[in-house]
C-alpha positions in Angstrom: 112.0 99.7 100.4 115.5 97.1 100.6 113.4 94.1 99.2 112.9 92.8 95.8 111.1 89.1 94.3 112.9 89.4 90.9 115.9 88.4 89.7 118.5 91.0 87.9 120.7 87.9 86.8 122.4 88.8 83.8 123.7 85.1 81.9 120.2 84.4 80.9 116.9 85.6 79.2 114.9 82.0 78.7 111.9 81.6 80.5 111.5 77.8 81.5 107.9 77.0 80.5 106.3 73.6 80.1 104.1 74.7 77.6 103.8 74.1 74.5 105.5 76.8 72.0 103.1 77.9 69.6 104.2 80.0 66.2 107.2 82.4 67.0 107.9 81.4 70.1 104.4 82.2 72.3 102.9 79.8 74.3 100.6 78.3 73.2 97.2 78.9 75.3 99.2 82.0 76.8 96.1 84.0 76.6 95.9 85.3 80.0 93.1 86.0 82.0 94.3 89.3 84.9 93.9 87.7 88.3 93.4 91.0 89.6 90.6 93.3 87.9 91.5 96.8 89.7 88.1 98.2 87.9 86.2 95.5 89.2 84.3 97.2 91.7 83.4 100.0 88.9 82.4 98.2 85.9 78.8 98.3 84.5 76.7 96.9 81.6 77.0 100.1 80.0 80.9 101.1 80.1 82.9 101.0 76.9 84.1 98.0 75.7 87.6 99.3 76.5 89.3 100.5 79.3 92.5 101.7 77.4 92.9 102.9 74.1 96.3 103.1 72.4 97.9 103.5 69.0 101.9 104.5 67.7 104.4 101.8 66.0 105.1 98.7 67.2 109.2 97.6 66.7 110.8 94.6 67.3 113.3 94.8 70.0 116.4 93.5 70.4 118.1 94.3 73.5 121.8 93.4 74.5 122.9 93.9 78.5 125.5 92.4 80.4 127.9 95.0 79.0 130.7 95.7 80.9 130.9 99.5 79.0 129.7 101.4 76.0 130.8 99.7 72.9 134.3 101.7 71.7 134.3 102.4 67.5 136.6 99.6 66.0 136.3 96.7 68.6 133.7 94.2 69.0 132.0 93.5 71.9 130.0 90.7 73.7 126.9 91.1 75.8 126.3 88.3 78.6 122.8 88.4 78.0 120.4 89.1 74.9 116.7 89.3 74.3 113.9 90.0 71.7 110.8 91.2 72.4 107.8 93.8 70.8 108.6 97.3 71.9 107.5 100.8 71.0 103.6 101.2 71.9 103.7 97.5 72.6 105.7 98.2 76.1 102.8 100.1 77.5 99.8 97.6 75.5 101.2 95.0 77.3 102.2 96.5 80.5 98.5 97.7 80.7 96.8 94.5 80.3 99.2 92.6 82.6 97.8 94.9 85.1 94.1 93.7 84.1 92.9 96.7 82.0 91.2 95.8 79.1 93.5 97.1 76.1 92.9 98.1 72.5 95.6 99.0 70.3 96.0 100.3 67.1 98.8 99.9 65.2 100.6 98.7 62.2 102.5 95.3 61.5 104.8 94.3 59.1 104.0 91.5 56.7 107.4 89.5 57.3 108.4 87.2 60.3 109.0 89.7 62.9 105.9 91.6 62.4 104.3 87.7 62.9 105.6 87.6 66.6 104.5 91.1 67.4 101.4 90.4 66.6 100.7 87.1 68.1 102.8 87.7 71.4 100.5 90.9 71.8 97.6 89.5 70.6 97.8 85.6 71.8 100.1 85.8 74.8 98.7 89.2 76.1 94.9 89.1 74.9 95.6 92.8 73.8 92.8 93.2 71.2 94.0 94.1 67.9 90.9 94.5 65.5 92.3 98.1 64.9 95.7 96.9 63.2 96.1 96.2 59.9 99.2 94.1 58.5 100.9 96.1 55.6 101.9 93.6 52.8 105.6 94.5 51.6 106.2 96.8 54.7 108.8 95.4 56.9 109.0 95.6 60.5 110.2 98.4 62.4 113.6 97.4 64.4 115.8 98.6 67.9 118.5 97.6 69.0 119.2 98.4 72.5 122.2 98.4 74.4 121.9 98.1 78.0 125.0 99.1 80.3 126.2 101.6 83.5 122.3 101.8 84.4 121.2 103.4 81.3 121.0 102.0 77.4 121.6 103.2 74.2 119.5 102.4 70.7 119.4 102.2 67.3 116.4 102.2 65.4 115.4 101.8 61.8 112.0 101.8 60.1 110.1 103.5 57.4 106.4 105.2 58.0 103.7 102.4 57.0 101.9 103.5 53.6 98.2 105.3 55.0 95.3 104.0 55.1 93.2 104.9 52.6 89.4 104.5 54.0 87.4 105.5 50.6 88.6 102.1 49.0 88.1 98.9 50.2 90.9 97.0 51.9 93.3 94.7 50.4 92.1 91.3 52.3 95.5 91.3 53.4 96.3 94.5 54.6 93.6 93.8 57.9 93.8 90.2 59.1 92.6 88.0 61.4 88.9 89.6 61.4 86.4 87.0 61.5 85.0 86.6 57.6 82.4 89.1 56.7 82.9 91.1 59.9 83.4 95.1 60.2 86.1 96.6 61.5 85.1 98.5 65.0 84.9 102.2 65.0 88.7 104.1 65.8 88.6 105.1 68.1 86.9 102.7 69.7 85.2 103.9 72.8 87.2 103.4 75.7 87.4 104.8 79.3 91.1 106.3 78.7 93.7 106.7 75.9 97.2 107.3 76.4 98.5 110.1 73.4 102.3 110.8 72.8 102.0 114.9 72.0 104.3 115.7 69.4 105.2 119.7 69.1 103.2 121.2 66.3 101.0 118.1 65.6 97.4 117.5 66.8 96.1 114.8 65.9 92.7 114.7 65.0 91.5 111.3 67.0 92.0 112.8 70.3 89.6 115.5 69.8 87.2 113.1 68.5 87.8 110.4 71.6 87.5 113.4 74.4 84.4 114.5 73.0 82.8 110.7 73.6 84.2 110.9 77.3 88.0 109.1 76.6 90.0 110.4 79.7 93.2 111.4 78.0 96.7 110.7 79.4 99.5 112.6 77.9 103.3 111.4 77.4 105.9 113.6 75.8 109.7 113.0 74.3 112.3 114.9 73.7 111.7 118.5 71.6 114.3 118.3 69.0 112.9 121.7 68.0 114.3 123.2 71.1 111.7 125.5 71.3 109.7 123.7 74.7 106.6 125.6 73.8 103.5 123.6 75.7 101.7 126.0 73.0 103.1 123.4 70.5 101.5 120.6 72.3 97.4 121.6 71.1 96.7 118.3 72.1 97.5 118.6 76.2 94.1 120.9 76.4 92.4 117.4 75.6 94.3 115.4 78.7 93.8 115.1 82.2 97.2 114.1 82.9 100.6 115.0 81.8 103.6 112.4 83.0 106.8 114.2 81.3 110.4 113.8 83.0 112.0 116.1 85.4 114.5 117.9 82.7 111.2 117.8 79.9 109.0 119.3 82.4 111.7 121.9 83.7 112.4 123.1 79.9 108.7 123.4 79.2 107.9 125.7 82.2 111.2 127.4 82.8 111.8 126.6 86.4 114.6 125.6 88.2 112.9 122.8 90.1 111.3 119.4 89.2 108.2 120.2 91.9 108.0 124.0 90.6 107.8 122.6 87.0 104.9 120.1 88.5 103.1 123.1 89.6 103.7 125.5 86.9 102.2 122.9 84.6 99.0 122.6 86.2 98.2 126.2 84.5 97.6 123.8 81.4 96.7 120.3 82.4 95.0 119.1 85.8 97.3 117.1 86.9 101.1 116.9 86.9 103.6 113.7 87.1 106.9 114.6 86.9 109.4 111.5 87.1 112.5 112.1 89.2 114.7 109.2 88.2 116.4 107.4 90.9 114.9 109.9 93.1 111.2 108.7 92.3 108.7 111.1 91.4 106.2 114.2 92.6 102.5 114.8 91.7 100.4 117.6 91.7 96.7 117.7 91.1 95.2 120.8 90.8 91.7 119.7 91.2 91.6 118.8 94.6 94.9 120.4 96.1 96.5 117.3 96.5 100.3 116.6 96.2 102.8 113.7 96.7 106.1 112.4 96.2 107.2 109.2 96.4 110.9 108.2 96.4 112.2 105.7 93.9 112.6 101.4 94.8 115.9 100.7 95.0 116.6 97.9 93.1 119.4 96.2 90.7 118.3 97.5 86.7 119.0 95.2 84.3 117.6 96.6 81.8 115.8 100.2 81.9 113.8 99.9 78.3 110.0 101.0 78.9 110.1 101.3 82.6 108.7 105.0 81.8 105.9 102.9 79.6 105.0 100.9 82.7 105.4 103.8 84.9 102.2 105.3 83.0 100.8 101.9 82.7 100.7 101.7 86.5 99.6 105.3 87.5 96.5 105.0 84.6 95.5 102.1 86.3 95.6 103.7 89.6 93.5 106.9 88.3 90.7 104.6 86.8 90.5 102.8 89.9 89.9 106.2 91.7 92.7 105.7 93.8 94.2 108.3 96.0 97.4 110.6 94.2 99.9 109.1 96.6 98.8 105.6 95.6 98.9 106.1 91.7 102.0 107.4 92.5 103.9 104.6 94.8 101.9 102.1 92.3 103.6 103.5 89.3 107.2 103.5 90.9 106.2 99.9 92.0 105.6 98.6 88.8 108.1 100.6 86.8 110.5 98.9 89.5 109.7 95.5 88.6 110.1 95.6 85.6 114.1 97.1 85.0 115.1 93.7 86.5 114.1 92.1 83.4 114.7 91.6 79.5 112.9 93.7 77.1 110.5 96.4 77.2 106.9 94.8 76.8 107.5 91.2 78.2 109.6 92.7 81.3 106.2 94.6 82.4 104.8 93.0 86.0 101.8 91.4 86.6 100.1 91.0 89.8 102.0 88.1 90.6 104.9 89.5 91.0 103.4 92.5 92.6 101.9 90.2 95.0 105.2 88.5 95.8 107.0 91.7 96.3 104.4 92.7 98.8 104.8 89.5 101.0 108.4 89.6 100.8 109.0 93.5 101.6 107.1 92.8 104.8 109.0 89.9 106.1 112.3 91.7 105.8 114.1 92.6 108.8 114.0 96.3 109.8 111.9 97.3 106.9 111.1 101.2 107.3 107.1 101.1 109.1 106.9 104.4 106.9 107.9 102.7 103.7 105.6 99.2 104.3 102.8 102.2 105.1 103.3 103.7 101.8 102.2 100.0 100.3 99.6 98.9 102.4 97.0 99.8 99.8 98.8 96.9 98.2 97.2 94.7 100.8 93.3 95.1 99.8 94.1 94.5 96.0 96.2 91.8 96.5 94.9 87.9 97.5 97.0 86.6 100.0 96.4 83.1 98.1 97.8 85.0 94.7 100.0 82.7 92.6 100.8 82.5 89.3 99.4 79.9 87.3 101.9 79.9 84.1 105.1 81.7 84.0 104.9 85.0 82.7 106.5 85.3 79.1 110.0 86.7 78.8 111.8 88.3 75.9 114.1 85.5 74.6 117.2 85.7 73.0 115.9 84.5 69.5 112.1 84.4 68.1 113.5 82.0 64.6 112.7 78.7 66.4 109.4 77.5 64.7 106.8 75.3 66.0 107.7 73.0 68.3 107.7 69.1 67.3 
């Protein structure tokens, strides 16, 4: 595909709005409504009140780009462009509802200023419900700092674990807000058609077993093993998941091949379906179940900023497999979206919606000598899609500062 709708321009990362700013910097009245619901032919009175269940930490991200090279020790260097945004689980909470799932998250936030914005951008600006979370009084926010350059980014993180929960006393009534007064918090998990889990070598964790026994389709992520041991052994939880979406090195280490697509295969002896991410080269899927497989080469676009395009990569393909699409549309979906959203600030707020998917699609097939094979690949796009699609408010971008307060 040679076309794209969205801008990789590097000087700026406001997002002209004329709406009014509410606290720390979200629009006020931002909380969207999907004008696409991809489950809509599927739902029922008697589904779960969530489509996608998530929980991990939520960080405040700052991301620099616009750097001509790596930072060198003893120099300072300045970045063309800057911009804040939530990050961690939040890139995939947000990149999930933007595609019109219905999203729960579980997580928790700082009591200080940029815990504040987390939780309203999700909650207000994203209508991600957070009745899960809990605020933590005297816990500050997580923080990254990510540096974006040559295509790829480096970070720097710092946080402390939040304190636990501790369910056999009764909550501080400040350490779960926002509940109406009087009201209970909902079970956790909540019940909810899919769950994405991050597997951790030699932890299980004990909500996964408890949300695949009430019918939660699981969706499994992995990062690096800093054990070095790549033992899917280690990973008890991947007997819970339906899908397992690691990269091509991960997935190569963890089944001793010498191939991306052999790894793909030699890990459906564990989990029914394998997505193994290819990097610029796109990615390959295998689905043991009904002896499908596909491969779908990467978008070639300009990346401004590469933080949580393997969040929305997920994002897109779970939406694809709860929609009952075909593998080869999860697939080209995921890469689509994933796509999108490198050309933009920030991890969570650079996430597509169906705007922009639906403004890539019309462009793509107005551009001369567009590959017939390529626009075929997409045309799925063309039954989800209005053609009278148009977004109502500008989607929220990260900005370079969230300290502005209300506006006047």
């Amino acid at each position: 595909m040679k076309a794209s709708t969205t801008s990789a321009g590097e000087a700026s990362t406001d997002n002209a709005t004329e709406d009014t700013v509410g606290h720390a910097g979200v629009p006020a009245g931002a909380h969207c409504q999907p004008q696409v619901d991809p489950l809509a032919a599927l739902r029922t009175p008697d589904d779960p009140p969530w489509d996608v269940y998530l929980t991990g930490t939520v960080f405040l991200d700052i991301i620099f780009t616009g750097l001509d090279s790596a930072p060198v020790r003893g120099t300072e260097s300045w970045a063309r462009g800057m911009g804040s945004s939530p990050g961690g689980v939040a890139n995939m909470a947000t990149a999930l509802a933007r595609l019109g799932l219905r999203t729960s998250l579980a997580a928790a936030f700082g009591d200080d200023h940029y815990g504040e914005y987390c939780w309203d951008a999700l909650e207000q600006g994203e209508a991600i419900d957070l009745t899960p979370s809990r605020t933590v009084p005297g816990w500050h926010s997580p923080v990254t700092v990510s540096m974006a350059y040559e295509g790829e980014r480096t970070m720097v993180s710092h946080g402390h674990e939040p304190p636990p929960e501790q369910p056999s006393r009764p909550s501080d009534p400040t350490a779960r807000r926002r509940l109406p007064p009087g009201a209970v918090p909902p079970p956790c998990p909540p019940r909810a058609r899919a769950a994405v889990a991050s597997l951790t070598p030699g932890r299980s964790d004990a909500w996964i077993a408890r949300a695949a026994a009430q019918g939660t389709r699981f969706f499994g992520d992995v990062g690096w093993d800093d054990t070095g041991a790549w033992d899917l052994a280690a990973l008890p939880d991947l007997r819970h998941c339906e899908a397992f979406l690691p990269n091509a090195e991960e997935a190569m280490r963890y089944t001793g091949t010498r191939s991306p697509r052999a790894a793909a295969h030699a890990l459906t002896d564990h989990v029914p379906v394998a997505v193994v991410t290819l990097g610029a080269e796109g990615a390959y899927a295998v689905d043991r179940r009904t002896g499908e497989s596909a491969e779908v080469p990467a978008i070639a676009v300009e990346a401004l900023d590469p933080t949580g395009a393997g969040d929305v990569f997920v994002a897109g393909f779970v939406t694809g497999s709860l929609a009952g699409w075909p593998l080869a549309d999860r697939l080209a979906f995921a890469g689509l979206t994933a796509a999108l959203s490198v050309q933009e600030f920030g991890g969570s707020l650079s996430a597509p919606g169906w705007s922009e998917i639906a403004a890539w699609w019309r462009e793509v097939q107005s551009v001369r000598g567009q590959d017939p094979a390529a626009l075929r690949r997409y045309a799925f796009l063309a039954d989800l899609v209005p053609d009278d699609l148009i977004r109502p408010w500008p989607l929220r971008r990260a900005v370079p500062t969230i300290g502005f307060g209300r506006s006047a």
